[in-house]
N, CA, C and O of each residue as an XYZ file, in Angstrom:
320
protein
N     161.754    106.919     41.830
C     161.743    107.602     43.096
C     162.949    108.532     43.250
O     162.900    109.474     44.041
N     163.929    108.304     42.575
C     165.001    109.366     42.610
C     165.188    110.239     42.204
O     166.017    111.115     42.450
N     163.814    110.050     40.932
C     163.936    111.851     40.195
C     163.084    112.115     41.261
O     163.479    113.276     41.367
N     161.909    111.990     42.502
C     161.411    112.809     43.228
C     162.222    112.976     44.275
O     161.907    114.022     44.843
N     163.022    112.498     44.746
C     164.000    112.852     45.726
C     164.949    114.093     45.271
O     165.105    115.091     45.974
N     165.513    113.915     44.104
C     166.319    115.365     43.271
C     165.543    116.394     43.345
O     165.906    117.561     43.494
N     164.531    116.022     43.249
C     163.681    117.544     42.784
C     162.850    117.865     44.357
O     162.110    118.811     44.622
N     163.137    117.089     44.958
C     162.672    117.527     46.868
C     163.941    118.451     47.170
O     163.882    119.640     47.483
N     165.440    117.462     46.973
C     166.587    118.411     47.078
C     166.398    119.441     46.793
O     166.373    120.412     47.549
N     166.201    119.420     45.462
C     166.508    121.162     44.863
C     165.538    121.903     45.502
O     166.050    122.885     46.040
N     164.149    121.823     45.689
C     163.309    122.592     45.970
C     163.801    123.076     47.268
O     163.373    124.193     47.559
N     164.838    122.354     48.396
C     164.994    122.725     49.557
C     166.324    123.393     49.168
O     166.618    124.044     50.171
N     167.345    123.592     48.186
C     168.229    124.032     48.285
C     167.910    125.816     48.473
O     168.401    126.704     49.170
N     166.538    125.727     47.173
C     166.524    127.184     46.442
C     165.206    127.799     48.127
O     164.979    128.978     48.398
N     164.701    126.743     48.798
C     164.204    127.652     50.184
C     165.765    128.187     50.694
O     166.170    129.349     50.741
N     166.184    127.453     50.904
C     167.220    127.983     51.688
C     167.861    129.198     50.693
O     168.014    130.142     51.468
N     168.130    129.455     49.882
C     168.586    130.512     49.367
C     167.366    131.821     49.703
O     167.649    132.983     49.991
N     166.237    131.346     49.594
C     165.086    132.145     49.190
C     164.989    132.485     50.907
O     164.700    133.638     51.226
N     165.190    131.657     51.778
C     165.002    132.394     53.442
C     166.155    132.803     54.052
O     166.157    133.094     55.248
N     167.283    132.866     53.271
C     168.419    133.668     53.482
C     168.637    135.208     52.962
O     169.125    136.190     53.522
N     168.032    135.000     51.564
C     167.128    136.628     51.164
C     166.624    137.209     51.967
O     167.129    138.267     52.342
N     165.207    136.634     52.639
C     164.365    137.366     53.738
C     164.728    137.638     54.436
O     164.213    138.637     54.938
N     165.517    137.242     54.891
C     166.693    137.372     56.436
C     166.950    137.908     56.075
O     166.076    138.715     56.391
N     167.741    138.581     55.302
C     168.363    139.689     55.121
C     167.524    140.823     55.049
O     168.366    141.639     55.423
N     166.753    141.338     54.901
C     166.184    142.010     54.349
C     164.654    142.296     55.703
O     163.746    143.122     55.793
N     164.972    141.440     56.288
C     164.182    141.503     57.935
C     165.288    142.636     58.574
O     164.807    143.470     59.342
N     166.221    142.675     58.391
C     167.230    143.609     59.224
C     166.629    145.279     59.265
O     166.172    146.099     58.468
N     166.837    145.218     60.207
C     165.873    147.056     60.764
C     166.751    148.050     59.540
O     166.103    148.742     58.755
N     167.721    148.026     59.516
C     168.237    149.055     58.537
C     167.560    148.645     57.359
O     167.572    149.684     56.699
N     166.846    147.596     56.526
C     166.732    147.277     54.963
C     164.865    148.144     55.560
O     164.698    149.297     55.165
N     163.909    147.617     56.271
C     162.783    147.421     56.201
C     162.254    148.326     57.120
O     161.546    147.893     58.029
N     162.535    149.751     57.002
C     162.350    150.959     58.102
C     160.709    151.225     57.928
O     160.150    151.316     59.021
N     160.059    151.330     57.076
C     158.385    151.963     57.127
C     157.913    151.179     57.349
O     158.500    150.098     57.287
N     156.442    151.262     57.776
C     155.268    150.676     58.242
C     154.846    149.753     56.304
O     154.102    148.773     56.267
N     155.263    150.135     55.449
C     155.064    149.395     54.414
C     156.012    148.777     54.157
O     155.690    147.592     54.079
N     157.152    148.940     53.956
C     157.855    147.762     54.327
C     158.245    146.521     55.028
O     159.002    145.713     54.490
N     157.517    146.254     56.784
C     157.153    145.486     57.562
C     156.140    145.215     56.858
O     156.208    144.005     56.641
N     154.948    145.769     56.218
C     153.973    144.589     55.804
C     154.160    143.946     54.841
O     153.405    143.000     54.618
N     154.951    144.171     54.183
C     155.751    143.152     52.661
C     156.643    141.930     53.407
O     156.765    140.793     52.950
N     157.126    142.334     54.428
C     158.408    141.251     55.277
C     157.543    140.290     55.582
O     157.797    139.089     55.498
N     156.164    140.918     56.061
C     155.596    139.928     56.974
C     154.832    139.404     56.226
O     154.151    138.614     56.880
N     154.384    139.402     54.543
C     153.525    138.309     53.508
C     154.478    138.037     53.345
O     154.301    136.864     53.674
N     156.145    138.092     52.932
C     157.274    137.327     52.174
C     157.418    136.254     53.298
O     157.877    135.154     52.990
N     156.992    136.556     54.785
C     157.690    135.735     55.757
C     156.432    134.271     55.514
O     156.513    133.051     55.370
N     155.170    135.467     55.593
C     154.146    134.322     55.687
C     154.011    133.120     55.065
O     153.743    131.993     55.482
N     154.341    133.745     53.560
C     154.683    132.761     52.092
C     156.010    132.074     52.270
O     156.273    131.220     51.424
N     156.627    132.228     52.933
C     158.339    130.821     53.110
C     157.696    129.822     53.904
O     157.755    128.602     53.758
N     156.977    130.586     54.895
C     156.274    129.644     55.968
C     155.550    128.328     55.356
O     155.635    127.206     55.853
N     154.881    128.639     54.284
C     153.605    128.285     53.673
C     154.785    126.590     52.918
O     154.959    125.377     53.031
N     155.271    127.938     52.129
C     156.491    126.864     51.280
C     157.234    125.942     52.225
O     157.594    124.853     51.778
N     157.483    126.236     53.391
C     158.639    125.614     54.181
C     157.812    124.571     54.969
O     158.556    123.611     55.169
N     156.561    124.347     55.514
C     155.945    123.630     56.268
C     156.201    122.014     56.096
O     156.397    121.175     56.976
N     156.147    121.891     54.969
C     156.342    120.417     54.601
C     157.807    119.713     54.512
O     157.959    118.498     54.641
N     158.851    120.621     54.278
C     160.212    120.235     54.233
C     160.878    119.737     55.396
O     160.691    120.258     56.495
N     161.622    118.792     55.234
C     162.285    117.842     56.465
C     163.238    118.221     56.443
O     163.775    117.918     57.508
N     164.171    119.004     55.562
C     165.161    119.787     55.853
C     165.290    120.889     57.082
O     164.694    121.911     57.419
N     166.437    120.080     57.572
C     166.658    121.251     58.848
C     166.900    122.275     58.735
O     166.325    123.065     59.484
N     167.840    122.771     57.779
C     167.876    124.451     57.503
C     166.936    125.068     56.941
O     167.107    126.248     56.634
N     165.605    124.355     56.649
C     164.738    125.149     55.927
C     163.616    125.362     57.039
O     162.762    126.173     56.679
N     163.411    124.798     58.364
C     163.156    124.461     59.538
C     163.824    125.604     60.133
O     163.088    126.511     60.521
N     164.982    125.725     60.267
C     165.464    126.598     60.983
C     165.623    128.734     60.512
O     165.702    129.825     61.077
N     165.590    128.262     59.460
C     165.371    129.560     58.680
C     163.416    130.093     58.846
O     162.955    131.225     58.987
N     162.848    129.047     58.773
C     161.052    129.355     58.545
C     161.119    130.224     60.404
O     160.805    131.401     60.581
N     161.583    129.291     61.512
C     161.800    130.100     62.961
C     162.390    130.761     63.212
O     162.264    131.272     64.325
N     163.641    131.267     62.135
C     164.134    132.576     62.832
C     163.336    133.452     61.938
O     162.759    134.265     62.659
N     163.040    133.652     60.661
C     162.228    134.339     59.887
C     160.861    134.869     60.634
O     160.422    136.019     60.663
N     160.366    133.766     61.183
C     158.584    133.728     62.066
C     159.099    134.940     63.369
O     158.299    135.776     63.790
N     160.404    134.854     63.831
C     160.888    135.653     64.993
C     160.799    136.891     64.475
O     159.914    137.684     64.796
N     161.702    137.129     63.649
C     161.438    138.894     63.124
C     160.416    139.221     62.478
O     160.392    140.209     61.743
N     159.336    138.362     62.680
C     157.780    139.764     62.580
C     156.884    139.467     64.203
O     155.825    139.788     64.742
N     157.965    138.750     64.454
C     157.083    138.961     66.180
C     157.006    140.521     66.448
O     157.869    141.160     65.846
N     155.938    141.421     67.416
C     155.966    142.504     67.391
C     157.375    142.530     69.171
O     157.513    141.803     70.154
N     158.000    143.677     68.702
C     158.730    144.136     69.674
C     158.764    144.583     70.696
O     158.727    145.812     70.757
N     158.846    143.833     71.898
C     158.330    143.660     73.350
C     159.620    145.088     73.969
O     160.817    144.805     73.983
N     159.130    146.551     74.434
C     159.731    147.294     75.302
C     159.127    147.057     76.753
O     157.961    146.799     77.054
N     160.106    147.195     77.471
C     160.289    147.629     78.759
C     160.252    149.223     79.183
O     161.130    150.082     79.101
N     158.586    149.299     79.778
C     158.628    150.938     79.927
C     158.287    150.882     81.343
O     157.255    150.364     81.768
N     159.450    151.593     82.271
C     159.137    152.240     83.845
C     158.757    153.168     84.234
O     159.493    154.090     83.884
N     158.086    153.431     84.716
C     157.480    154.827     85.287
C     157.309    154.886     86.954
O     156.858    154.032     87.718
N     157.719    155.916     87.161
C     157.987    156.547     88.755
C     156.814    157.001     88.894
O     156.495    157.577     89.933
């Protein structure tokens, strides 16, 4: 049972590396075209996919801020 526990570790170490990538790379300056948001948003979909089962909290917490930056962007428009 401890080689499956090592190899649960690792698999959650290298999410967390792997949704610290995306994060980065969610940032408005990296991902400016309409084709570039749709690559963010299968890379986001696929961590999701990977991350669902992990009890790791940072891999938990990375899958919800990741899921946040392809929410679409709510403006405030007033008109007189």
């Amino acid at each position: 049972m401890d080689q499956f526990a090592g190899m649960d570790q690792a698999l959650d170490e290298v999410l967390v590396q792997l949704g610290g990538m995306v994060l980065r790379l969610s940032s408005p300056e990296v991902t400016r075209t309409a084709e570039e948001r749709r690559a963010l948003k299968r890379s986001v979909n696929q961590y999701a996919v990977c991350a669902a089962r992990s009890g790791d909290p940072r891999v938990r917490q990375l899958k919800s801020e990741l899921e946040e930056t392809i929410k679409p962007q709510l403006r405030l428009v007033a008109s007189r």
